[in-house]
C-alpha positions, -999 to +999 in steps of 0.1 A: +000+000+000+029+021+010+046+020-021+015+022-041+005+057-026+044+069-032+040+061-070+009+081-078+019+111-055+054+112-074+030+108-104+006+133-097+034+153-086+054+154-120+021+156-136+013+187-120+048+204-129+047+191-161+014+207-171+023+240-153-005+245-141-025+218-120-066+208-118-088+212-093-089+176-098-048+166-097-051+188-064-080+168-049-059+138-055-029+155-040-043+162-006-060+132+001-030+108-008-008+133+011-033+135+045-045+095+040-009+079+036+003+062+061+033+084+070+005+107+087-007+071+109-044+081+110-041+117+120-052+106+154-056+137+170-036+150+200-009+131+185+025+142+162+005+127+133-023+151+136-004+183+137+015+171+109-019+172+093-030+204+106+004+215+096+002+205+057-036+226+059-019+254+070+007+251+044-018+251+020-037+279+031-006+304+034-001+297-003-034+303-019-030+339+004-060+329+028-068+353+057-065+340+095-098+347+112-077+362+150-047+377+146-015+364+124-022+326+127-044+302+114-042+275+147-064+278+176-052+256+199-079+240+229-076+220+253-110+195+268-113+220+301-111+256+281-122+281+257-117+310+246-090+331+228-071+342+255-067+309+271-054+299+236-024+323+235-019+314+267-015+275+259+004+275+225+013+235+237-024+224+243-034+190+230-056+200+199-058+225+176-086+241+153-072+257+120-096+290+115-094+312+085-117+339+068-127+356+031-146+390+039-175+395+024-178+425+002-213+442+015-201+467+038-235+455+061-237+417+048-200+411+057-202+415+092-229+378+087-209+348+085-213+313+062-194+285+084-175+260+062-159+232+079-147+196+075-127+177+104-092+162+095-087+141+121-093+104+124-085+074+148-051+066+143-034+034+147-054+007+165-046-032+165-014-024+148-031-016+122-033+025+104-065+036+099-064+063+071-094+075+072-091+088+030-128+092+030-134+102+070-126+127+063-095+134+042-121+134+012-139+165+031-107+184+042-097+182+006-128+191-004-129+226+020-093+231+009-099+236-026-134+254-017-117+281-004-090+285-031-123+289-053-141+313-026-111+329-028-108+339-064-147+344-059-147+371-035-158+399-050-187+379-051-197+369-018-214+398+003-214+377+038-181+364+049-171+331+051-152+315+076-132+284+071-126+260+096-106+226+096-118+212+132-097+190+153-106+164+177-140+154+162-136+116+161-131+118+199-164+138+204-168+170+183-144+189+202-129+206+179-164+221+172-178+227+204-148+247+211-152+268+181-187+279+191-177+287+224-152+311+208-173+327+183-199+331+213-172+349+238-168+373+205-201+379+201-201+364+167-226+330+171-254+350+166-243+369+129-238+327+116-265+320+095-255+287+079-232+260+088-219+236+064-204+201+078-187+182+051-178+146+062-169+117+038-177+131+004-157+107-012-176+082-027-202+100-045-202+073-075-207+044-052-235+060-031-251+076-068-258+113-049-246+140-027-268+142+003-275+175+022-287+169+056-306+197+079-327+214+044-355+220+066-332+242+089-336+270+058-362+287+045-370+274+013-341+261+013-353+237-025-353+275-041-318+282-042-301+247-031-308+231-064-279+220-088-297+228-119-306+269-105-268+268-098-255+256-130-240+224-118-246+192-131-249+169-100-272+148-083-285+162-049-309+149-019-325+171+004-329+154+033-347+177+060-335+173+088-305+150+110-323+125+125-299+093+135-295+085+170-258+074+162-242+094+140-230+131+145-208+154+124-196+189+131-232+203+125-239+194+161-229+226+184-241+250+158-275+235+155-279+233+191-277+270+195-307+273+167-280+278+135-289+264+108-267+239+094-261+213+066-246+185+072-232+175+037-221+136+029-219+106+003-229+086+030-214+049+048-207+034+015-167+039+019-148+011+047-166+038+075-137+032+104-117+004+086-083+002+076-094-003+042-101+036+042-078+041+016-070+074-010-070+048-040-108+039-035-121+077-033-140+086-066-120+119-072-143+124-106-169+130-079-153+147-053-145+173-081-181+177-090-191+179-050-164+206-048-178+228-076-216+225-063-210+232-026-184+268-037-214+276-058-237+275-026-216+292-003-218+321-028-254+318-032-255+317+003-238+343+007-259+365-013-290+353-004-308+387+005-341+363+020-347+347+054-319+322+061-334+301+088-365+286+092-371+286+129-372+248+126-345+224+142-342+186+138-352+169+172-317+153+178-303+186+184-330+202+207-323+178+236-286+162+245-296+127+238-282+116+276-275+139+306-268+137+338-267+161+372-276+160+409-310+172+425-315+171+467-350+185+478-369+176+512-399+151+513-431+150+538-443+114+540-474+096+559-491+063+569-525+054+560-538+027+581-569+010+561-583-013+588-587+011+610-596+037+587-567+062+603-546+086+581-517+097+598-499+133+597-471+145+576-435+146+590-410+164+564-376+146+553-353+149+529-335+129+499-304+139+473-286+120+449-279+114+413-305+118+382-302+105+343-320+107+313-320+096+279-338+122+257-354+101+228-369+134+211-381+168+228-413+152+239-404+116+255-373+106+274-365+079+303-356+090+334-333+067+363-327+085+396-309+070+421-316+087+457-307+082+493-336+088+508-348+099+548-384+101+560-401+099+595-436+097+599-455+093+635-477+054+635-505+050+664-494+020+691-511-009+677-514-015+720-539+018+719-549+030+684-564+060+702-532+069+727-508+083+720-485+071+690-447+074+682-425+081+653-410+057+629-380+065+610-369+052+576-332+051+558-335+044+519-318+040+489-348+049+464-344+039+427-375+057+409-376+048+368-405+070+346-410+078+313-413+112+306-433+132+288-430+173+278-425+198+253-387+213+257-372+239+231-338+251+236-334+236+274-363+251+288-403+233+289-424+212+310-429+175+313-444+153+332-436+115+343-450+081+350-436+051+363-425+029+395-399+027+420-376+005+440-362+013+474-339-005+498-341+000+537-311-001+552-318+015+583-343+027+607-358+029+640-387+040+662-385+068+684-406+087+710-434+071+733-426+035+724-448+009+740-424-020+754-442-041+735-432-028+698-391-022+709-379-030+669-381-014+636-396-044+614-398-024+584-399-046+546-364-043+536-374-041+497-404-019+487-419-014+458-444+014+440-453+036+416-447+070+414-456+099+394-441+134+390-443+171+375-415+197+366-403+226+348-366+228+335-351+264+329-323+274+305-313+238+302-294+233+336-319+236+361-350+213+370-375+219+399-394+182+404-428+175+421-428+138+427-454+113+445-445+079+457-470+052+464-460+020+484-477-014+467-488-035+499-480-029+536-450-008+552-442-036+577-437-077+579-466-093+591-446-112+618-435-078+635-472-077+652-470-036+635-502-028+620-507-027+585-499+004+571-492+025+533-468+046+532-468+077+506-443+105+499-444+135+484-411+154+472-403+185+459-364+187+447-341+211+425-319+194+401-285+208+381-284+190+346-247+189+337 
C-alpha cells in the first residue's frame, strides 16, 4: 500500500509540474494521498501525526494567500477544560488545535454575517497495529474545503457575507474541535451573525453511493429555491434530506444547531470502509469529489448573497435535547401512613433525599428517566397496643431507585414535562423513636419496597429542573410477623436538580 500511494503522489506530482499548471482535480488527489498515507498514521488527534496534518492545511492555506480569522495565525489551539481566545495564547502547547481562517464578504452591512464552512481532519489513528487512514473520514472533506476556499477565494468579490473556514480538530473523539469553536465565536459575540453552517464529512464516494446528500434542508427557509444543482448551474445529483435525525451518527453540525443555527450537514454517505483500515486514497471517486467541490463553492456564494430569510425557525429533534445527561438534585420530602383497617390517616413529617438523576432524551417530547436517591423520611404510626393513645415516630433510611417515562415539550433547554412510572427502594436502616410501647421495641420495616410513582417539573435554560414527585407504596410498610399494624406509606417530594 505504501509504495502504491508513493507512485501516484510522485506521479501526480510530476504531472502537476509538467502541465504548469494543475486541476482542481490533480489537487484533490494530492491532498488526500498526502493526508490518507500512512506516513501521517491516521491523523489521530492530540498526537505528532495530527499536527502534521494540521500542519500541511496550514501550508496550504498560506499559499493560496487565505486570511487568518484572529490575529497572524491560522491554529487555535484547545484543550477539553477551556475556551476562549485568551486561554489559547496562553497555551500554544495544548493537545488540539482548530485551524480557523476567513474571506470578507464585500457588502459593507452583509460582511459582518458569516457562512461557516468546515470539515474535520482528524481520524482514529493506529489501532490493533493496524493505520486507519481515514481517506474518506474525512480526508475526502478536508480536501474538499481546501480547494473550496482557493475557489471562494478567487470568488470574493462575489460573496457579500463572509465566510469562515474552519478545519476542526478532535471530532472523532467527540466533536471537540467544534464545540470549542462555538464557544469562541460566542465569547466574541459572533454565534449569533452565523446564519448557515456547512459540515462536510466523507464526500468521497459520490459514484458508489449515486448522490450527494445534504442533511438539515428543513433548517432553511426554502431552502429547495436556491439549493438546487440545476438553478446553480451544476450538473450533480442532490438529496435534500430535511432534517439530521440518527440516534448514532454526529458530524460537526452538532454545536451550531444546538444554539438554533442552521446547518447542513453535507455527505456521500457509509458506503466507503466507514472506520476500517481499508479507508484508503485509492478507492475515493476523485471524478466525484471534483463535481461535490464545484456545487457546494457555488452555494456558499449563493449563500452568501441570499438577500431572504436564512433560517426557518425549525431544528431537527436530535439537536433540541442532548440525547443523555446527567446532574444532581436534593430537595426535602413529607411522607405519611395510612392505616386501612382502621380507617386512620396519619400526619405528615418532612424529610429529605439527594442523589444522582439521568435521562436519555429520545426526542423533545419523551425521554426515560433513572434517579438514584438516598432517601430519609419519618412519619408518626399510632401504638397498635392503643390505636387511640398516644403514638410514636418511625423512621426510615433508603436507597430509592425511581424509573419513569417522561413526557413534555422542551425547546432550547427550557419546557415542561411530566412522568410516569414505579420505583424501588432499599431500607437499610431505621428505628422507632418517642413514646414507644415496650411491646413494639424493633423497627420491622420490609427491607425491599416497591411502588409507583408519578411526578411534574419545569426545567429552565437547560441546567436547572424543579421536580414534584409522589411515591406510592404497593402492599403494607411492615412484615406481618412484626405484630405492627398494616400500614401505606406515601411520599411527596419537591427537589431542585443541576443537569450537567
Amino acid at each position: 500500500m505504501k509504495k502504491t500511494i508513493v507512485i501516484i503522489a510522485a506521479a501526480l506530482l510530476i504531472c502537476g509540474v509538467a502541465n504548469g499548471q494543475e486541476s482542481q482535480r490533480l489537487r484533490l488527489e494530492k491532498h488526500l494521498y498526502t493526508l490518507a498515507s500512512d506516513s501521517l498514521r491516521g491523523r489521530e488527534a492530540g498526537t505528532d501525526d495530527g499536527r502534521k496534518a494540521a500542519d500541511y492545511i496550514s501550508r496550504q492555506w498560506q499559499q493560496m494567500g487565505l486570511k487568518p480569522m484572529w490575529g497572524d495565525s491560522y491554529s487555535c489551539p484547545f484543550n477539553l477544560s477551556n475556551g476562549g481566545m485568551e486561554q489559547y495564547m496562553a497555551k500554544p502547547g495544548s493537545m488540539f488545535n482548530n485551524l480557523v481562517a476567513v474571506i470578507e464578504g464585500s457588502d459593507p452591512v452583509l460582511k459582518n454575517e458569516y457562512i461557516v464552512v468546515g470539515a474535520h481532519y482528524d481520524h482514529v489513528g493506529v489501532m490493533g497495529g493496524q493505520i486507519y487512514n481515514g481517506a474518506d473520514d474525512n480526508a475526502s472533506g478536508s480536501s474538499c474545503v481546501l480547494e473550496m476556499a482557493r475557489q471562494l477565494l478567487a470568488h470574493q468579490k462575489e460573496l457579500k457575507r463572509s465566510v469562515i473556514i474552519c478545519a476542526f480538530d478532535a471530532e472523532e473523539k467527540g466533536l471537540f474541535g467544534s464545540k470549542d469553536m462555538v464557544k469562541v465565536l460566542k465569547r466574541y459575540e459572533m454565534l449569533d451573525r452565523v446564519k448557515l453552517m456547512l459540515s462536510v464529512d466523507m464526500v468521497g464516494w459520490y459514484k458508489a453511493n449515486g448522490e450527494l446528500v445534504l442533511e438539515g434542508t428543513g433548517t432553511l427557509a426554502k431552502a429547495k429555491s436556491w439549493l438546487k444543482p440545476e438553478q446553480l448551474g451544476k450538473d450533480i445529483k442532490v438529496r435534500f434530506k430535511s432534517f439530521e435525525n440518527s440516534m448514532f451518527t454526529a458530524t460537526d453540525t452538532d454545536p451550531f444547531a444546538e444554539k438554533g443555527i442552521p446547518t447542513l450537514a453535507v455527505t456521500t454517505g457509509l458506503k466507503s470502509p466507514y472506520h476500517k483500515p481499508e479507508d484508503d486514497a485509492d478507492l475515493i471517486d476523485y471524478e466525484g469529489l471534483d463535481r461535490i467541490t464545484d456545487y457546494l463553492v457555488a452555494l456558499t456564494v449563493s449563500a452568501s448573497r441570499h438577500e431572504g430569510k436564512i433560517a426557518s425557525g425549525r431544528v431537527a429533534a436530535k439537536h433540541r435535547t442532548p440525547h443523555f445527561e446527567a446532574g444532581l438534585i436534593a430537595g426535602f420530602n413529607h411522607c405519611h401512613l395510612e392505616f386501612p383497617e382502621a380507617t386512620i390517616r396519619g400526619k405528615h413529617q418532612y424529610g429529605f433525599q439527594g442523589g444522582l438523576t439521568m435521562q436519555y432524551n429520545f426526542s423533545r417530547y419523551f425521554a426515560l428517566r433513572a434517579n438514584v436517591l438516598y432517601d430519609y423520611s419519618h412519619c408518626p404510626l399510632p401504638a397498635s397496643s392503643n390505636a387511640f393513645g398516644k403514638g410514636y415516630h418511625m423512621e426510615q433510611h433508603s436507597l430509592l431507585v425511581p424509573v419513569t417515562v417522561q413526557l413534555g415539550i422542551r425547546e432550547m433547554g427550557t419546557g415542561l414535562y411530566v412522568g410516569l412510572g414505579g420505583y424501588y427502594g432499599r431500607v437499610f436502616g431505621g428505628s422507632f423513636y418517642g413514646n414507644v410501647p415496650t411491646t413494639e421495641p424493633t423497627y420491622d420495616a420490609k427491607p425491599n419496597q416497591f411502588g409507583f410513582t408519578c411526578n411534574f417539573g419545569v426545567r429552565l435554560g437547560g441546567h436547572w429542573q424543579i421536580d414534584g414527585t409522589w411515591y406510592y407504596l404497593i402492599g403494607d410498610l411492615f412484615n406481618t410477623a412484626g405484630g405492627l399494624p398494616e400500614a401505606r406509606k406515601h411520599t411527596y417530594a419537591v427537589t431542585l436538580g443541576y443537569i450537567f
